[in-house]
N, C-alpha and C positions, 0 to 999 in steps of 0.2 A: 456918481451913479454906478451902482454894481453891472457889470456885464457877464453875459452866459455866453457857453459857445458846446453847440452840437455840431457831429459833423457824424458823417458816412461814406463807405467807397462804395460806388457803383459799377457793374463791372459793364458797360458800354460803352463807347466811343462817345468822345466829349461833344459832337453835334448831338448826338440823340439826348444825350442830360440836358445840355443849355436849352435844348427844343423844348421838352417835357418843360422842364420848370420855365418855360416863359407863354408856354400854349394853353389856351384859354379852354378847352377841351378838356386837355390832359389836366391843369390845374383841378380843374372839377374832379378829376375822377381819384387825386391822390391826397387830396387836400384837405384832412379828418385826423383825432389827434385819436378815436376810440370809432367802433363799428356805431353805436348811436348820433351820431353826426357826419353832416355831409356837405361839399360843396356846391350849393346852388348857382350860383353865376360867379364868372369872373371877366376880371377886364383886364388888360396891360397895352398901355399903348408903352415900350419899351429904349424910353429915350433919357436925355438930362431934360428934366424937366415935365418928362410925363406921369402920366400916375397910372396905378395899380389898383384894385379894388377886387375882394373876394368875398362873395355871401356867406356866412359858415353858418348851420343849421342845425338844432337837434334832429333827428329822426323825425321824434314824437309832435314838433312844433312849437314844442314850449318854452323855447329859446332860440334865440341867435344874433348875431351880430355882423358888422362889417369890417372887416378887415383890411385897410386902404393906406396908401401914403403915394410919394413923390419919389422918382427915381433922380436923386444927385449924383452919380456916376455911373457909367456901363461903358463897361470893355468886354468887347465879343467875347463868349466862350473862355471867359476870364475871372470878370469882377461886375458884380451888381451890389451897389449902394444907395441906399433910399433912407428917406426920412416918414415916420409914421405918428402919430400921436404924440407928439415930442422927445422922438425916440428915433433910435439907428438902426438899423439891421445891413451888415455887410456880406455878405454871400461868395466865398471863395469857391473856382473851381479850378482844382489841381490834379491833371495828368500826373500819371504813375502808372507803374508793372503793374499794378492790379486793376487799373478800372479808373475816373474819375471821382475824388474826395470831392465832396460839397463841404463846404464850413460854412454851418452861420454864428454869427458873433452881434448879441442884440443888446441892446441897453433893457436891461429888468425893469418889469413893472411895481409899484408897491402893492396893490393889492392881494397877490396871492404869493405863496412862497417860493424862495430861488428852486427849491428841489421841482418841484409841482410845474413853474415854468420851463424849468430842461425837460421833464418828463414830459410834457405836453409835446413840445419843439420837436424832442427826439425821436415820439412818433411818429409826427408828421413827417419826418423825415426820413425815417424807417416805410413807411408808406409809398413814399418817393419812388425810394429804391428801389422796393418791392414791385411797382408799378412801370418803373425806367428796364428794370430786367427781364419782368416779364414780357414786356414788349418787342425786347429786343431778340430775346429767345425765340419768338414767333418772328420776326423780321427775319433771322439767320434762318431759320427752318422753311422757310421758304424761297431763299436764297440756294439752298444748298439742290442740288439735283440729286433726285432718285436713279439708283443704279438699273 
């Protein structure tokens, strides 16, 4: 089986990413591969042996699916591994000078194309980010005291 791998740095502290990406909240709000779909519900009970499950939605209603599996490893603010529709996805988070890498590394589906599936993944993941910084931009600016 062919595997993909996206990844991105984030530039916040590795609690605020492993949060984001395991909070059911936040999942909803970054969880879209294009502006016409959306994340309706999600769920993570975050264990060996727990599962996952995320709504995903056209916009318009005229599609959507469930996105769900099995968490087979978790190492705090490290490594999340799951099993999904007879497939893998491994989730790396790596500290560095710039910010927190995410990698995901997923076993490819057959029906749509290897490029189509990184590009999809990569948004979402681009979303992520975009979602993990800007939050964290507002956390600091209200952190910081006016002179």
């Amino acid at each position: 089986m062919t595997t993909i791998t996206v990844e991105a740095t984030i530039a916040a502290p590795l609690a605020a990413v492993w949060d984001a990406w395991n909070t059911p909240e936040d999942i909803k709000q970054w969880n879209a591969a294009s502006d016409d779909w959306h994340t309706t519900r999600s769920q993570v009970d975050l264990r060996v042996g727990g599962t996952f499950s995320s709504r995903m939605e056209a916009k318009n209603g005229s599609m959507g699916f469930d996105f769900a599996g099995t968490y087979t490893k978790v190492v705090e603010h490290a490594l999340i591994e799951c099993a999904f529709g007879g497939r893998v996805l491994v989730v790396e988070f790596i500290s560095g000078s710039d910010g927190v890498t995410v990698r995901e590394t997923f076993d490819a589906e057959s029906t749509y194309p290897i490029e189509q599936q990184r590009g999809g993944w990569q948004s979402i993941l681009n979303n992520f980010k975009t979602h993990v910084e800007s939050r964290h931009r507002l956390a600091a600016g209200r952190t910081t005291s006016a002179p």
